[in-house]
mmCIF entry with sequence, helices, sheets and N, C-alpha, C, O atoms, coordinates in Angstrom:
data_MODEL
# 
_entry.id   MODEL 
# 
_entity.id                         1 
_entity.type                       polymer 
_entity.pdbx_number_of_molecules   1 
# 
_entity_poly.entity_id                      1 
_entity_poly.type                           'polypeptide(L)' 
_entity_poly.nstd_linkage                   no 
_entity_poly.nstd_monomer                   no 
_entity_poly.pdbx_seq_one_letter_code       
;(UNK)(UNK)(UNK)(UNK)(UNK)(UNK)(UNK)(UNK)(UNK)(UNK)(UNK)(UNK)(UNK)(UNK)(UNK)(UNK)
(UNK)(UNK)(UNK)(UNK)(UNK)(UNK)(UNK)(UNK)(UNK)(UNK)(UNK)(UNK)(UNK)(UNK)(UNK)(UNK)
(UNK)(UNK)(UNK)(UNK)(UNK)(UNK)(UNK)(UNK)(UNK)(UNK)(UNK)(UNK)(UNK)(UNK)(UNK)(UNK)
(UNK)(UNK)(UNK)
;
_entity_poly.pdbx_seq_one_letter_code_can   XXXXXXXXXXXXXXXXXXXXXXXXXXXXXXXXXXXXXXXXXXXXXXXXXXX 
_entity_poly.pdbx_strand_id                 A 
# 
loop_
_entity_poly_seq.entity_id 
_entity_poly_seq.num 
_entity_poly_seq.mon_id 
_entity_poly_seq.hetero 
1 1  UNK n 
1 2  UNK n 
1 3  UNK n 
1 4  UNK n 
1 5  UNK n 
1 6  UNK n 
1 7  UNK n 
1 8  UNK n 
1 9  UNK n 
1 10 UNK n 
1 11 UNK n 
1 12 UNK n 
1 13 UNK n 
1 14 UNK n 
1 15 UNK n 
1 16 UNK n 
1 17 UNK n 
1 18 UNK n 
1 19 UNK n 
1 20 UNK n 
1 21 UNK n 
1 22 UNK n 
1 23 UNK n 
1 24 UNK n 
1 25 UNK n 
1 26 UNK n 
1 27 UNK n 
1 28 UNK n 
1 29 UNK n 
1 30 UNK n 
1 31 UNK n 
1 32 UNK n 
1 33 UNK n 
1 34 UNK n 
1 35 UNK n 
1 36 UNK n 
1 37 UNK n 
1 38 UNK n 
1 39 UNK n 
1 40 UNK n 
1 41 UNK n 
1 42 UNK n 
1 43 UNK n 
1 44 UNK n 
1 45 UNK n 
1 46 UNK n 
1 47 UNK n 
1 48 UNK n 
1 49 UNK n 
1 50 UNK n 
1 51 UNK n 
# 
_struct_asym.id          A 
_struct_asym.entity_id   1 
# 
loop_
_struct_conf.conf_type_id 
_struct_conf.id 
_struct_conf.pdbx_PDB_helix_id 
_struct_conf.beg_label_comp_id 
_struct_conf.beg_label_asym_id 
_struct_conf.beg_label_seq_id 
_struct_conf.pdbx_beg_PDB_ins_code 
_struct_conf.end_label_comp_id 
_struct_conf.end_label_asym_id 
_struct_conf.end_label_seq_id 
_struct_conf.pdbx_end_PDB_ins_code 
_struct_conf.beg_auth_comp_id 
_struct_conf.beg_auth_asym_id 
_struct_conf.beg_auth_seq_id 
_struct_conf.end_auth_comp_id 
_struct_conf.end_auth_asym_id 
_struct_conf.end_auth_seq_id 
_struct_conf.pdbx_PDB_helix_class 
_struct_conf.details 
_struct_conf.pdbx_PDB_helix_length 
HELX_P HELX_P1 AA1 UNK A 4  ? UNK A 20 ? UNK A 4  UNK A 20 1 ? 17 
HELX_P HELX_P2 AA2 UNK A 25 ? UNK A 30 ? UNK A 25 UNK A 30 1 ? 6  
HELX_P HELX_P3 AA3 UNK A 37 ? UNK A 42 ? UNK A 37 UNK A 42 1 ? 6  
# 
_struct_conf_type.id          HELX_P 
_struct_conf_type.criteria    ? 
_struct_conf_type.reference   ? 
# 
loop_
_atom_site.group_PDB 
_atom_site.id 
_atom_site.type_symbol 
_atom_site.label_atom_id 
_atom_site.label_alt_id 
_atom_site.label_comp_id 
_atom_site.label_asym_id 
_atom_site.label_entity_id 
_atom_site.label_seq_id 
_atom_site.pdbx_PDB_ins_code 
_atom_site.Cartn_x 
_atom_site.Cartn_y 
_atom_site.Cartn_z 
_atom_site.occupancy 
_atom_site.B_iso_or_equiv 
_atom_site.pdbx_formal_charge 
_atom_site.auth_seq_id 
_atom_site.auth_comp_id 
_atom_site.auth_asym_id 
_atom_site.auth_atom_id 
_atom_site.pdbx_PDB_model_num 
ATOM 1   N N  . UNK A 1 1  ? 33.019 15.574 -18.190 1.00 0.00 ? 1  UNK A N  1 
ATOM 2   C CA . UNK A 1 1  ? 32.358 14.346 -18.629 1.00 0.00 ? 1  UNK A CA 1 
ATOM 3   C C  . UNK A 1 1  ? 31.191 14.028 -17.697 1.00 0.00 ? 1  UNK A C  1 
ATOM 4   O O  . UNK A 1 1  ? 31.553 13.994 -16.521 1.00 0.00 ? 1  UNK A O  1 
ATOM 5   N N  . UNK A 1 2  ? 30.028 13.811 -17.869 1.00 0.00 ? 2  UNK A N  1 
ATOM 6   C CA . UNK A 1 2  ? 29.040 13.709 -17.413 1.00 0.00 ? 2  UNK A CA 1 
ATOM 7   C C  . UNK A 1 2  ? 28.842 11.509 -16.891 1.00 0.00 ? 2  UNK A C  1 
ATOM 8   O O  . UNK A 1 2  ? 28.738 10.534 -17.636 1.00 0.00 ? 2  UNK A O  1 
ATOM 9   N N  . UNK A 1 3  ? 28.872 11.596 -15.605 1.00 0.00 ? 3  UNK A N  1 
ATOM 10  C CA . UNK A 1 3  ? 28.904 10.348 -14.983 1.00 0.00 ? 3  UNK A CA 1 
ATOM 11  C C  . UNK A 1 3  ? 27.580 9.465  -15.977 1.00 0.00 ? 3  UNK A C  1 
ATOM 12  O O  . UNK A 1 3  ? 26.558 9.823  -16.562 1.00 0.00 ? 3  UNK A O  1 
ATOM 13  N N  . UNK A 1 4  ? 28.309 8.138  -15.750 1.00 0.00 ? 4  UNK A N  1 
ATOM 14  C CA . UNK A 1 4  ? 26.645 7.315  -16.020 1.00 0.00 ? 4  UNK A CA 1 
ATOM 15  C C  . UNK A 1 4  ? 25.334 7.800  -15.190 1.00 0.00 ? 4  UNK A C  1 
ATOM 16  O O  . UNK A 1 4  ? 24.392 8.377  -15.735 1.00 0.00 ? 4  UNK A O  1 
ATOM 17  N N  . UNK A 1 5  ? 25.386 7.520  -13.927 1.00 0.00 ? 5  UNK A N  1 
ATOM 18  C CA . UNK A 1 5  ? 23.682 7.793  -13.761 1.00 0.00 ? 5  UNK A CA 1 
ATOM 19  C C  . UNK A 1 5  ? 23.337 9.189  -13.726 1.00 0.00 ? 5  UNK A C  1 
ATOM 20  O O  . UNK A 1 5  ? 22.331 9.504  -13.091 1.00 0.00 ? 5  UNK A O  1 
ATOM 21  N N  . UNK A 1 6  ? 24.058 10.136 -14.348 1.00 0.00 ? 6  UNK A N  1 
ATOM 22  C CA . UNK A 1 6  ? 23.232 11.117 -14.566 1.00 0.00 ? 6  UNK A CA 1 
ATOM 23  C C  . UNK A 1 6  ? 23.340 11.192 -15.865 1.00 0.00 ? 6  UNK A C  1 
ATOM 24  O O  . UNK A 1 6  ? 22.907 12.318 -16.112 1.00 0.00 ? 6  UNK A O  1 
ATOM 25  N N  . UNK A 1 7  ? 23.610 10.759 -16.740 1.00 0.00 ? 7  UNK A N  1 
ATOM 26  C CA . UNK A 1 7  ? 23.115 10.274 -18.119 1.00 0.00 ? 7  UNK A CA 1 
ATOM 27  C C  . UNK A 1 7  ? 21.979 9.334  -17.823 1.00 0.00 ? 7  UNK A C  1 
ATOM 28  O O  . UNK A 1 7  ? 21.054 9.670  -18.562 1.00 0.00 ? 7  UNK A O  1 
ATOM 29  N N  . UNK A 1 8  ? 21.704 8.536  -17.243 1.00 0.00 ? 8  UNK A N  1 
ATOM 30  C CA . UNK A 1 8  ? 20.513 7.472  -17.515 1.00 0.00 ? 8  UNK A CA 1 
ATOM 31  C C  . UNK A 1 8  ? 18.893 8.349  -16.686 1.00 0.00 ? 8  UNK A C  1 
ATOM 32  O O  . UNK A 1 8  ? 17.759 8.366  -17.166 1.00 0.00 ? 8  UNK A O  1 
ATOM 33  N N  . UNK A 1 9  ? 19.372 8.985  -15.341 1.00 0.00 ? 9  UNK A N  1 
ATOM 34  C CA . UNK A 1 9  ? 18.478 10.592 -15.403 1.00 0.00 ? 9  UNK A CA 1 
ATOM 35  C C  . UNK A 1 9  ? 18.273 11.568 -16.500 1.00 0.00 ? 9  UNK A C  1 
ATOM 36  O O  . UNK A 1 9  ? 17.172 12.108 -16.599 1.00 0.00 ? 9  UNK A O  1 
ATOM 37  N N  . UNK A 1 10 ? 19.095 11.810 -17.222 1.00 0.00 ? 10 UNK A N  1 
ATOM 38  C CA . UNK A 1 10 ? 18.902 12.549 -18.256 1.00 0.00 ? 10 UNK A CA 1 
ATOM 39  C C  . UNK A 1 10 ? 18.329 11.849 -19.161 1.00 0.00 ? 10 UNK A C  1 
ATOM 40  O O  . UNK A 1 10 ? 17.462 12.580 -19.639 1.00 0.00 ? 10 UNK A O  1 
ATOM 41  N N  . UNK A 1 11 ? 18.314 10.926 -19.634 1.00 0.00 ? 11 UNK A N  1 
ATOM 42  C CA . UNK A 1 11 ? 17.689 10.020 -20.592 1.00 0.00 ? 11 UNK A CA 1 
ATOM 43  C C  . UNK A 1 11 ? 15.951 9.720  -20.397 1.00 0.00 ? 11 UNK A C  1 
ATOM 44  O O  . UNK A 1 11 ? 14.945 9.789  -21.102 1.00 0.00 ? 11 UNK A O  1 
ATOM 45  N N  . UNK A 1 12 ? 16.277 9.375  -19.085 1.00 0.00 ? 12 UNK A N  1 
ATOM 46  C CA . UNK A 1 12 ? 14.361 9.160  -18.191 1.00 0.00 ? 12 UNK A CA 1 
ATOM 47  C C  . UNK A 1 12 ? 13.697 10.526 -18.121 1.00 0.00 ? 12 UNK A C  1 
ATOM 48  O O  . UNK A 1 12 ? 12.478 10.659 -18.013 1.00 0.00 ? 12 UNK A O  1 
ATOM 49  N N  . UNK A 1 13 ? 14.781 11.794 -18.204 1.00 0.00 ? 13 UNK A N  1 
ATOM 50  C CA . UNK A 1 13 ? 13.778 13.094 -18.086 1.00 0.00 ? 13 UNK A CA 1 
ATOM 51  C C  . UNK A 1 13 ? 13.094 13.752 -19.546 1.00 0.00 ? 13 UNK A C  1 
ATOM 52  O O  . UNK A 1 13 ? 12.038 14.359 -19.725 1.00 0.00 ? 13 UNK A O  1 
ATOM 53  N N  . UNK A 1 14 ? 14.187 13.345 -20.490 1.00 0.00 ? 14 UNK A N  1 
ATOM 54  C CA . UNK A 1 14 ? 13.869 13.887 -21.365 1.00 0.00 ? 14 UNK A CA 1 
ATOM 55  C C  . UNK A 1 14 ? 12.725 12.938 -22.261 1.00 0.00 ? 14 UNK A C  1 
ATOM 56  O O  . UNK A 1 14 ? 11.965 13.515 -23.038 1.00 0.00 ? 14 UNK A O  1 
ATOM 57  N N  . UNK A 1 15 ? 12.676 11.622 -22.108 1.00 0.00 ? 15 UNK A N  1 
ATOM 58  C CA . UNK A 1 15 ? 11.845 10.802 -22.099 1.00 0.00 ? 15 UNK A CA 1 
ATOM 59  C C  . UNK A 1 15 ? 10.556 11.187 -21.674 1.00 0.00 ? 15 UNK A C  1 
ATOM 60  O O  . UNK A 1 15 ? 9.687  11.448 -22.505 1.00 0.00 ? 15 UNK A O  1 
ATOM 61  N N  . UNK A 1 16 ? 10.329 11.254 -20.353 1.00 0.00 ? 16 UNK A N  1 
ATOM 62  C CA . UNK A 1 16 ? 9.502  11.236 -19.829 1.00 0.00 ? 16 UNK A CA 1 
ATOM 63  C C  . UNK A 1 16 ? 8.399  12.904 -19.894 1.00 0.00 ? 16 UNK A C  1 
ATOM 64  O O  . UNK A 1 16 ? 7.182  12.995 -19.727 1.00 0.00 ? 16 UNK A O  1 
ATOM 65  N N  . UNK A 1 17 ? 9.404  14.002 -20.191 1.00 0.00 ? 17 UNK A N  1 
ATOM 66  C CA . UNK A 1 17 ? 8.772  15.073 -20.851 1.00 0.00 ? 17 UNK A CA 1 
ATOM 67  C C  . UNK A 1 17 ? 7.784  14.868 -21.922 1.00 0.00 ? 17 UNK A C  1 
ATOM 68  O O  . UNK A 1 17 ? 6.573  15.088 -21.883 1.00 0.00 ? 17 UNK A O  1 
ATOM 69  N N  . UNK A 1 18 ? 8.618  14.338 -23.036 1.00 0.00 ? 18 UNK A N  1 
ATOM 70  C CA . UNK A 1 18 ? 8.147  13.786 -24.501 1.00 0.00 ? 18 UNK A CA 1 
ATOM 71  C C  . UNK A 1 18 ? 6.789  13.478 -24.560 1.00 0.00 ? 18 UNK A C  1 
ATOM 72  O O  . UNK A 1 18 ? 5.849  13.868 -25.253 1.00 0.00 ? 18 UNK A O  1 
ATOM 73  N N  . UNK A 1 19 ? 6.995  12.299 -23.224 1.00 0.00 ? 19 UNK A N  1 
ATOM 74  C CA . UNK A 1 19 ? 5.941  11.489 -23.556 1.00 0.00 ? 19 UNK A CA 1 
ATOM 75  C C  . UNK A 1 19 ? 4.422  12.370 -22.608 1.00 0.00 ? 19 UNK A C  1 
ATOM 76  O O  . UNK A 1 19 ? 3.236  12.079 -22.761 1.00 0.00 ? 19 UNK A O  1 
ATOM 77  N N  . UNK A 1 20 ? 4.752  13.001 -22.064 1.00 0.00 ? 20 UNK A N  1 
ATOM 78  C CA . UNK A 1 20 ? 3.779  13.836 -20.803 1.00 0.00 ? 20 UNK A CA 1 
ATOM 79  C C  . UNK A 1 20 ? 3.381  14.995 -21.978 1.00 0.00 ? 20 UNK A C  1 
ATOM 80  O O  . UNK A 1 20 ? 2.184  15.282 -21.994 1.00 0.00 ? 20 UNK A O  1 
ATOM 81  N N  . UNK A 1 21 ? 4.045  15.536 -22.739 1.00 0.00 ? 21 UNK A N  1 
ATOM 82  C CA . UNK A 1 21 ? 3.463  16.309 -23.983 1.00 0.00 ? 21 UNK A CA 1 
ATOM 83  C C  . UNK A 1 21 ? 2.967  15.865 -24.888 1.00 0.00 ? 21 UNK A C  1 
ATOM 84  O O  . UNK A 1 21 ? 2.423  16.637 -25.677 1.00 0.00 ? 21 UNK A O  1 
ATOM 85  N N  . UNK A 1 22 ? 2.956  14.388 -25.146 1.00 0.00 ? 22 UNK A N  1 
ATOM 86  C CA . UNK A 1 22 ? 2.391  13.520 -26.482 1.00 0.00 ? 22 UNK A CA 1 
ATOM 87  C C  . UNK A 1 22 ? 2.601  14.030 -27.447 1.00 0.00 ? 22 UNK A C  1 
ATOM 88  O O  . UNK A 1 22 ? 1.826  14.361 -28.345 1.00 0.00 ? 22 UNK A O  1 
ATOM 89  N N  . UNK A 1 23 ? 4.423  14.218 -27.286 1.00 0.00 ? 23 UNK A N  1 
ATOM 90  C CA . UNK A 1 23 ? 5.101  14.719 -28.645 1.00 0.00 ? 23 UNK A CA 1 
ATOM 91  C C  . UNK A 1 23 ? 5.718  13.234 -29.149 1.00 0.00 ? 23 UNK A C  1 
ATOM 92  O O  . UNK A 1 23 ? 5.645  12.168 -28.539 1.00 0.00 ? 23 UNK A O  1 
ATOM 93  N N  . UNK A 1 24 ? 6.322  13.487 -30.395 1.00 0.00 ? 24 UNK A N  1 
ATOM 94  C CA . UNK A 1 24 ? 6.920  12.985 -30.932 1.00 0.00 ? 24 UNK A CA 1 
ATOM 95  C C  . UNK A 1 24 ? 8.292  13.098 -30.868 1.00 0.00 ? 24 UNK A C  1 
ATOM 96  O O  . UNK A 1 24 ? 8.744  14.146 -30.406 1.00 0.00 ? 24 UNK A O  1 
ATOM 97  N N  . UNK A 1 25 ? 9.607  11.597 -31.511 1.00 0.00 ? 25 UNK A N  1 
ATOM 98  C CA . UNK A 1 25 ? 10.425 12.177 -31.420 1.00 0.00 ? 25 UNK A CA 1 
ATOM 99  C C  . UNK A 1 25 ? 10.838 13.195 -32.210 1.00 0.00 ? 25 UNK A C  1 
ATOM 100 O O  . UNK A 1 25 ? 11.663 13.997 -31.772 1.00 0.00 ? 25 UNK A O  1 
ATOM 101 N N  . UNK A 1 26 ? 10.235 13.330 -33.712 1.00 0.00 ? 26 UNK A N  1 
ATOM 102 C CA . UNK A 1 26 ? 10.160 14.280 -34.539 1.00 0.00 ? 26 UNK A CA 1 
ATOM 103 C C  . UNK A 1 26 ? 10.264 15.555 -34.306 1.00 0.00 ? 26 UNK A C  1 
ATOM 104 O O  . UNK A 1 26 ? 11.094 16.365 -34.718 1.00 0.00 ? 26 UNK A O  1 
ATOM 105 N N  . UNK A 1 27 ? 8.897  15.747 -33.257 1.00 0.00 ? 27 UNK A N  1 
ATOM 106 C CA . UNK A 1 27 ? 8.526  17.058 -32.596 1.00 0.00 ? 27 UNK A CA 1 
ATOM 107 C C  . UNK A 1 27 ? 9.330  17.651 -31.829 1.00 0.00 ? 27 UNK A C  1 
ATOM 108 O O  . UNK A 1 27 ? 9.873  18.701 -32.172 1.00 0.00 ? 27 UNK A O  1 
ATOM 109 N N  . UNK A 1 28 ? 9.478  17.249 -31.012 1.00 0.00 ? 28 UNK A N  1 
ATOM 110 C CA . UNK A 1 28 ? 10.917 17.189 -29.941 1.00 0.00 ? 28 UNK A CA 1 
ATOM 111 C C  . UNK A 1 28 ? 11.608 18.220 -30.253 1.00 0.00 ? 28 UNK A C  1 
ATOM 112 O O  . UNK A 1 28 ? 11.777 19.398 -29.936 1.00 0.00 ? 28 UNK A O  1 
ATOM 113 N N  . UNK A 1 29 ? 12.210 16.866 -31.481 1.00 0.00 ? 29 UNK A N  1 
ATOM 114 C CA . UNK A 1 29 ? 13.738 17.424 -32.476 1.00 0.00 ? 29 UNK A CA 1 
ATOM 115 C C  . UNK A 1 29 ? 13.361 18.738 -33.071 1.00 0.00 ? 29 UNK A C  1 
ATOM 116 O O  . UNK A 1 29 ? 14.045 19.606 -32.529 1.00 0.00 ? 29 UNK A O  1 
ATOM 117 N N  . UNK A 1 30 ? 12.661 19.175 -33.845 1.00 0.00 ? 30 UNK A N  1 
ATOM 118 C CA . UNK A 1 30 ? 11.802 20.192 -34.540 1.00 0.00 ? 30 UNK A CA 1 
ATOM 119 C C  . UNK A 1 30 ? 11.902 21.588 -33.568 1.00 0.00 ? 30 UNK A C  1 
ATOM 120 O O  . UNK A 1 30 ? 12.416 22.670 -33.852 1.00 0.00 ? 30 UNK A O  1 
ATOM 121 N N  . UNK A 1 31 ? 11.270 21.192 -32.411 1.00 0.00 ? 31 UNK A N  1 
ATOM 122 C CA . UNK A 1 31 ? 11.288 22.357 -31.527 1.00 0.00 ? 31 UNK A CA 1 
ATOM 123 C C  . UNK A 1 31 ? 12.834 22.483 -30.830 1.00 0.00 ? 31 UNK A C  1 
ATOM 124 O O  . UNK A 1 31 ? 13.207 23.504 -30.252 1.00 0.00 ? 31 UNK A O  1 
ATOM 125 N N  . UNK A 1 32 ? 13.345 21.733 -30.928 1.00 0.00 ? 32 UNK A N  1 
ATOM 126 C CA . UNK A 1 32 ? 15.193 21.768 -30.165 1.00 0.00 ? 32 UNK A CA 1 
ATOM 127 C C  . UNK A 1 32 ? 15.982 22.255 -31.341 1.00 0.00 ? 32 UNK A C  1 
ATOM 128 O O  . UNK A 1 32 ? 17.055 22.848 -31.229 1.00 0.00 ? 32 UNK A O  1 
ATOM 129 N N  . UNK A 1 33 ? 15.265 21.910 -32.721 1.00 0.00 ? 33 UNK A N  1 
ATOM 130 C CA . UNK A 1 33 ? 16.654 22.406 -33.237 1.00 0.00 ? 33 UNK A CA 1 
ATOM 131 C C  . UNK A 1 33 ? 17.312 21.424 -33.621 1.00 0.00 ? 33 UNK A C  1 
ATOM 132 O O  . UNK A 1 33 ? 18.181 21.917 -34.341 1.00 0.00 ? 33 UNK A O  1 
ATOM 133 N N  . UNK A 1 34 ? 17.469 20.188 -33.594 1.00 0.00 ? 34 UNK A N  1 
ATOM 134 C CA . UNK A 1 34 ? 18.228 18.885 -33.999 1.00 0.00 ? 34 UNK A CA 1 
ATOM 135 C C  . UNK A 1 34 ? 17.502 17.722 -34.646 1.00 0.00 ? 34 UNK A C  1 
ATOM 136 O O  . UNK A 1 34 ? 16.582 17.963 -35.427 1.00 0.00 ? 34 UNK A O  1 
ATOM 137 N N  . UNK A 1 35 ? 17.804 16.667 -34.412 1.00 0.00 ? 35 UNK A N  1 
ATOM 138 C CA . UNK A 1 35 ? 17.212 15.518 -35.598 1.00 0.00 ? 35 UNK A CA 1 
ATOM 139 C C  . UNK A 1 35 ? 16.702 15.001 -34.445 1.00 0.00 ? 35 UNK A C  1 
ATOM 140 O O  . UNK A 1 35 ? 16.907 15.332 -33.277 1.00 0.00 ? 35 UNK A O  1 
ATOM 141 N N  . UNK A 1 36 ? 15.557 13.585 -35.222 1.00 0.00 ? 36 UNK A N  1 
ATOM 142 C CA . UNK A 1 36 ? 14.988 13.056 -34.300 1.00 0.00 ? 36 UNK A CA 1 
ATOM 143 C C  . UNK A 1 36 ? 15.839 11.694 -33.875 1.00 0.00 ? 36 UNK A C  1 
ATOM 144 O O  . UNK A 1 36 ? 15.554 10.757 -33.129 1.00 0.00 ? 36 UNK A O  1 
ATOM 145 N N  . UNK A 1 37 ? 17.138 12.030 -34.767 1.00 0.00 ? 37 UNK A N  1 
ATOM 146 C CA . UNK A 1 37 ? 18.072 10.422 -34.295 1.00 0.00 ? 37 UNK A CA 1 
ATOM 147 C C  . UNK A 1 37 ? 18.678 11.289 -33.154 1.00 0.00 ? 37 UNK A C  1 
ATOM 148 O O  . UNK A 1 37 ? 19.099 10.728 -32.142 1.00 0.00 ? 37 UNK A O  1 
ATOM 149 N N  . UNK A 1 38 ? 18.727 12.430 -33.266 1.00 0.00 ? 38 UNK A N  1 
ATOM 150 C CA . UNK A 1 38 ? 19.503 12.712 -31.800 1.00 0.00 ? 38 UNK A CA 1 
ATOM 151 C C  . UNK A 1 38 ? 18.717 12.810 -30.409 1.00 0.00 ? 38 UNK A C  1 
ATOM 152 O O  . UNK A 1 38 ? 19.253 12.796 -29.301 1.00 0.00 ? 38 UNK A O  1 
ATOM 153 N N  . UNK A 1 39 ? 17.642 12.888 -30.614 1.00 0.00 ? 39 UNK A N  1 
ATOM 154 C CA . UNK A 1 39 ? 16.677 12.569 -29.848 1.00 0.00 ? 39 UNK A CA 1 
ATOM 155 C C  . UNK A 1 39 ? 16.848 11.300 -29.133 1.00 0.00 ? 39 UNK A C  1 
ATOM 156 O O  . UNK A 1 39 ? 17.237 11.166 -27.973 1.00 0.00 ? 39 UNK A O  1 
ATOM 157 N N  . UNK A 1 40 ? 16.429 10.169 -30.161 1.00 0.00 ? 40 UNK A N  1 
ATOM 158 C CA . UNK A 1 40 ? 16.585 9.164  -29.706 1.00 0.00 ? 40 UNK A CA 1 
ATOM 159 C C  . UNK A 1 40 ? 18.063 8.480  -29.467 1.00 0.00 ? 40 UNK A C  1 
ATOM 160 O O  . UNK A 1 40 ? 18.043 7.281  -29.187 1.00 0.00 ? 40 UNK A O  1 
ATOM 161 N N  . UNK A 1 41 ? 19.110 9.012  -29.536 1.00 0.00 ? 41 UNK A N  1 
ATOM 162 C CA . UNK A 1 41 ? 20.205 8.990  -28.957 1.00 0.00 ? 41 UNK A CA 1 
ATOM 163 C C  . UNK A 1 41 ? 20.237 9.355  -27.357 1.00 0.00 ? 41 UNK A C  1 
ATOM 164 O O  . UNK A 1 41 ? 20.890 8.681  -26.561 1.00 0.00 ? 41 UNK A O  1 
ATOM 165 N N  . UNK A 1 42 ? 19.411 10.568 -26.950 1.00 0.00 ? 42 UNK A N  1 
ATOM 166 C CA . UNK A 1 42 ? 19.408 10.801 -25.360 1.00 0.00 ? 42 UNK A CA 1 
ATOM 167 C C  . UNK A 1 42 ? 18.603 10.321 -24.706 1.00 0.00 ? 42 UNK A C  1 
ATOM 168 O O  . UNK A 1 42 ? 18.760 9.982  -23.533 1.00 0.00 ? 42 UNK A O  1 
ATOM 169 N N  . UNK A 1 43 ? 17.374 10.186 -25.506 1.00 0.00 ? 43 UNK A N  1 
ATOM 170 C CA . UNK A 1 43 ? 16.638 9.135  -24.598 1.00 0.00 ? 43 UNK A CA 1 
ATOM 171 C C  . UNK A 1 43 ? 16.863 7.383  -23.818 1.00 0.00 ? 43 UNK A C  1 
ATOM 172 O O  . UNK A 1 43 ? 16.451 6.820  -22.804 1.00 0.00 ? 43 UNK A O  1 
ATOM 173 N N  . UNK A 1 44 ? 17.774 7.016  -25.019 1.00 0.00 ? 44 UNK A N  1 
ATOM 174 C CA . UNK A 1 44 ? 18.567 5.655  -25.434 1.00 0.00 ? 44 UNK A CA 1 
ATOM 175 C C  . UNK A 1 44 ? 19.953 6.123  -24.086 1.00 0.00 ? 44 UNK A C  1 
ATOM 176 O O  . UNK A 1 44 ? 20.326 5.130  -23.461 1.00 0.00 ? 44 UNK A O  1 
ATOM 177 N N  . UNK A 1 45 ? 20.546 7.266  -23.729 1.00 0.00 ? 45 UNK A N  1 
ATOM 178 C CA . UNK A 1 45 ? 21.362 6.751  -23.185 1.00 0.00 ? 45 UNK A CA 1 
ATOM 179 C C  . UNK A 1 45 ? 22.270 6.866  -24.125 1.00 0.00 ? 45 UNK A C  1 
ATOM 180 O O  . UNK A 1 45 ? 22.767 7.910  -23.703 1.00 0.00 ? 45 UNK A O  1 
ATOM 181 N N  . UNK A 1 46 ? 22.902 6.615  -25.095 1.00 0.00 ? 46 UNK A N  1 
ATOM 182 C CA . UNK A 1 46 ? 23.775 6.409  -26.293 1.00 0.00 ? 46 UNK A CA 1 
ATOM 183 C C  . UNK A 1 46 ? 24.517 7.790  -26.525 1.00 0.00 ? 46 UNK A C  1 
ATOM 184 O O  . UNK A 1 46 ? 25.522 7.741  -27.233 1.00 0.00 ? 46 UNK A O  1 
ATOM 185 N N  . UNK A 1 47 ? 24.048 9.289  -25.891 1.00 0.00 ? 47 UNK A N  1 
ATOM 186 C CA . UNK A 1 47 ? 24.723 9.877  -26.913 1.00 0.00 ? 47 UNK A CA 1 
ATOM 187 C C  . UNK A 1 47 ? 23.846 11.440 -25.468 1.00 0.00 ? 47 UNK A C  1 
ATOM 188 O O  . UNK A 1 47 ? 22.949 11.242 -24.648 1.00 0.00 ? 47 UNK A O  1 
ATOM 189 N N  . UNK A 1 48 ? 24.508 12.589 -25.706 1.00 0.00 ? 48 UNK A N  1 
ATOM 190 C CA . UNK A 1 48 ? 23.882 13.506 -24.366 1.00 0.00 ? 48 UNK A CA 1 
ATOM 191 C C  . UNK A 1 48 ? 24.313 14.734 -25.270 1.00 0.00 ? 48 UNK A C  1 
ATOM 192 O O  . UNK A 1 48 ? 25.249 14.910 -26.050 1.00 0.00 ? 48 UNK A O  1 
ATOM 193 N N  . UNK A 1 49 ? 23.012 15.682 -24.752 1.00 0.00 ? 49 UNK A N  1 
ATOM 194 C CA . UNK A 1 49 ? 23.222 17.269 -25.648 1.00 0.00 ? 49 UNK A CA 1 
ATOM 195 C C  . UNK A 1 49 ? 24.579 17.551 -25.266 1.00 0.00 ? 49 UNK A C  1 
ATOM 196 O O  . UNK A 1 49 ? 25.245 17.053 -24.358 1.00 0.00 ? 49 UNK A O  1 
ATOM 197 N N  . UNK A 1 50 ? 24.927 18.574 -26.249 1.00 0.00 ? 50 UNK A N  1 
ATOM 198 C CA . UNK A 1 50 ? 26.210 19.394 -25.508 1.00 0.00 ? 50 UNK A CA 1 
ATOM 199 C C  . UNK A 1 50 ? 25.837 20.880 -24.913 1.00 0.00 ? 50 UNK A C  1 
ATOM 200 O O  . UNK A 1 50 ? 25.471 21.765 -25.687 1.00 0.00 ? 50 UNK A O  1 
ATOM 201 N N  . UNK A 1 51 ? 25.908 21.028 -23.999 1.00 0.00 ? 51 UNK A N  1 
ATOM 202 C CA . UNK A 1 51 ? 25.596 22.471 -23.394 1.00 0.00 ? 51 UNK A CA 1 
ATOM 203 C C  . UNK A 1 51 ? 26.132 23.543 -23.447 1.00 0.00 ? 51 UNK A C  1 
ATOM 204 O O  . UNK A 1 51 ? 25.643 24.508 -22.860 1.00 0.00 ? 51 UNK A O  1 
# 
């Protein structure tokens, strides 16, 4: 199980990628392979890839 603050790091990194590429969450999702609600699930904190 992955602690809170390294979920809320994970949330600010993958965020902060996104936004340093002037992608979308669309885009993101598109290039990962998943939706853009799951996107905004990790960015939000709410919800973390599975590895």
């Amino acid at each position: 199980m992955i602690k809170e603050a390294a979920k809320i790091k994970l949330a600010e990194q993958i965020r902060n990628v996104r936004k340093n590429e002037n992608l979308s969450q669309e885009q993101v999702g598109q290039k990962m392979n998943v939706t853009r609600q799951a996107i905004y699930k990790w960015e939000s904190g709410k919800g973390y890839p599975d590895i």
